[in-house]
C-alpha positions in Angstrom: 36.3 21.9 49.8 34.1 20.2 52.4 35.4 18.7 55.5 35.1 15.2 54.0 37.7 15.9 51.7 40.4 17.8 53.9 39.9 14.5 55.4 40.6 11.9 52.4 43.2 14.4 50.7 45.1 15.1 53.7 44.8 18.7 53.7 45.6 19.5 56.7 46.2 18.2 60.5 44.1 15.8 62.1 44.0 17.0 66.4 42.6 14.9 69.2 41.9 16.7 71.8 40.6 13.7 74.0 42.5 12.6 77.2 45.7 10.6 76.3 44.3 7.6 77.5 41.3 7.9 75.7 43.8 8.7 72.8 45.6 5.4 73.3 42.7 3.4 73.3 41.8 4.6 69.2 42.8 7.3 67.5 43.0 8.4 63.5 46.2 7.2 62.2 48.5 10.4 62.1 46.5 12.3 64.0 48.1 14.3 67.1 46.8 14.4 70.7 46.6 17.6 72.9 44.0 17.1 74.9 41.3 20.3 74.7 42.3 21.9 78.6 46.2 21.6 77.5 45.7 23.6 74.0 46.1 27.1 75.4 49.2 25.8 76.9 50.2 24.4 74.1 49.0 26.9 71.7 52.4 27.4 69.8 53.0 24.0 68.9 48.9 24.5 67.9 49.8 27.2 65.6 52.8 25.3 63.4 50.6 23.1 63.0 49.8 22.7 59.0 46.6 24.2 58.4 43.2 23.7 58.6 43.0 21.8 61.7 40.1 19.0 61.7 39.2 18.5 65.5 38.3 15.4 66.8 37.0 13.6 70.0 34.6 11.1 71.0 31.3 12.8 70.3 32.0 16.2 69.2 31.1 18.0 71.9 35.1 18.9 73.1 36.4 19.3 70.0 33.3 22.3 69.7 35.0 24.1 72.2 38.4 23.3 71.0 37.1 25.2 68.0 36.1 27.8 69.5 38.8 28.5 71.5 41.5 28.2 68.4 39.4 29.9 65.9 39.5 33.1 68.3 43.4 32.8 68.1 43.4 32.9 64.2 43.6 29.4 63.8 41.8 27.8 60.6 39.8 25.1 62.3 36.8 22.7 61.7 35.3 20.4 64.1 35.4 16.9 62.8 33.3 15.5 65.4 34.0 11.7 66.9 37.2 10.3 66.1 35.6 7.2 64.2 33.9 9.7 62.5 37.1 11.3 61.1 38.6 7.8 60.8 36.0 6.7 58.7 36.5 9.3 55.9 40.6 9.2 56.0 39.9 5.6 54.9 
């Protein structure tokens, strides 16, 4: 299954790991917010998370690291790029 259709079936959990303000501002309906520098604190709530993870920011670039950082802890993880790119394909 490609990443466009995790994200039109709902296959897993949409994360945004911008700031929460840039969260508030736009965001992928459903999708949670822990920002990329809080995920290692976070990392539990990360990991009972349903699985695979699609990673979102604004232009990809944090949500590459976010990857990174999560797939090293055994976490099933794609980066989705920008968020309207995610939101585009849950429509």
């Amino acid at each position: 299954m490609n990443l466009e259709d995790l994200i039109k079936n709902n296959e897993g959990t949409i994360l945004d790991v911008r700031t929460e303000g840039e969260f508030v501002g736009g965001s992928v309906a459903g999708s949670i917010n822990i920002p990329v520098q809080d995920l290692m604190d976070r990392l539990e709530e990360v990991k009972s998370m349903k699985e695979p993870l699609v990673l979102c920011c604004a232009s990809g670039q944090r949500s590459g690291m976010a990857q990174q950082m999560l797939t090293i802890e055994g976490i099933e993880c794609y980066n989705g790029g920008g968020w309207m790119e995610v939101n585009f394909h849950k429509a």
